[in-house]
VODOKE-450135 format. One record per residue (C-alpha): x, y, z; residue in one letter; residue number from 1. Coordinates in Angstrom, 2 decimals, always signed. Example, Ala and Ser with C-alpha at 12.3 -4.5 7.8 and 13.67 -1.06 7.14 Angstrom:
! VODOKE-450135
((+12.30 -4.50 +7.80) a 1)
((+13.67 -1.06 +7.14) s 2)
//
This chain:
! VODOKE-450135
((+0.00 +0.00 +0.00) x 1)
((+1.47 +3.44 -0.47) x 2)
((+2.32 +5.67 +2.46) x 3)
((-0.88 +6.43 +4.18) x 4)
((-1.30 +9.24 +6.45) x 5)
((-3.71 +9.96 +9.43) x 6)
((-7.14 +12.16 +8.27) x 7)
((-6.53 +13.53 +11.67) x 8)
((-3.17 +14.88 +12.10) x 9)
((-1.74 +14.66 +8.78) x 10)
((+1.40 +12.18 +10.30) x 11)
((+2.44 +9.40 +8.53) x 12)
((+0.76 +6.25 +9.43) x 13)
((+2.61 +2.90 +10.38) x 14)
((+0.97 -0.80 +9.43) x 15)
((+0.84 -2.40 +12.54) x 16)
((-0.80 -5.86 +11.51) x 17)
((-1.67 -7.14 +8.07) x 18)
((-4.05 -9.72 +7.12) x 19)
((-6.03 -9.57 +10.32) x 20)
((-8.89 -12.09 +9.51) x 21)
((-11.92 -10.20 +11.42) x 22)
((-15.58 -11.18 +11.24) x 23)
((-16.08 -15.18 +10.23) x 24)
((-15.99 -16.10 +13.72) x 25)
((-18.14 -13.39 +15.48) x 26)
((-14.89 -11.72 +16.43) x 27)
((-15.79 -8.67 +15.72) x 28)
((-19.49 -7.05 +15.09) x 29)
((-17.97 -4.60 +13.10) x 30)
((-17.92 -7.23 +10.33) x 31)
((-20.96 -9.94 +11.93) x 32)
((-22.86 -8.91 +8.66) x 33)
((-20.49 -10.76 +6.22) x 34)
((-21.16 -14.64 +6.11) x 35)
((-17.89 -15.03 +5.12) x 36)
((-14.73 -13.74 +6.84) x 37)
((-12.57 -10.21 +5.64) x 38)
((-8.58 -9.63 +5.76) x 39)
((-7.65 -6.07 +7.14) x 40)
((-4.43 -4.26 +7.31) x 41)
((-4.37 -2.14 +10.72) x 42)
((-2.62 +1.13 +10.60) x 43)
((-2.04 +3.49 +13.50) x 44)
((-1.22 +6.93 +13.85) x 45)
((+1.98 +7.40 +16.25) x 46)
((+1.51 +10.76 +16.93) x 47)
((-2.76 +10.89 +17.80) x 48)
((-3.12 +7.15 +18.28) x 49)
((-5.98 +7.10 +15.59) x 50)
((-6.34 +3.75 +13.82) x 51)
((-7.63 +2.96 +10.20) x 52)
((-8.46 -0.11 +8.60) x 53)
((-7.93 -0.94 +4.86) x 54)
((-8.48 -3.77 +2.88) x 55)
((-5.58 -6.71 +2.95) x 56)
((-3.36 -6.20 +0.25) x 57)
((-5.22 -3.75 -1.65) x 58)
((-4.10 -2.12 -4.86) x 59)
((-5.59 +1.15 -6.26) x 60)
((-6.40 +0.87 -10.07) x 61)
((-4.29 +3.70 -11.77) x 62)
//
């Protein structure tokens, strides 16, 4: 993914996990409306502590 920065404080944001599996097993309710489960990549701001998810190994068309 290219360098992503935090919609809050403008700092650059660091990927803390990749390929979190969330939702298939009622881990999260954030996700309990997919049947099947999702891959995230968690980033976190350093500076404000915000944290964003994004798709697993997503790729923006160009």
């Amino acid at each position: 993914m290219a360098e992503t920065y935090c919609p809050a404080c403008g700092t650059q944001m660091r990927c803390k996990v990749e390929n979190l599996p969330i939702g298939a097993d009622g881990f999260s309710p954030l996700m309990s409306t997919l049947l099947d489960g999702y891959e995230v990549d968690l980033y976190a701001c350093p500076k404000c502590g915000k944290v964003e998810l994004f798709t697993a190994n997503f790729r923006a068309r160009e």
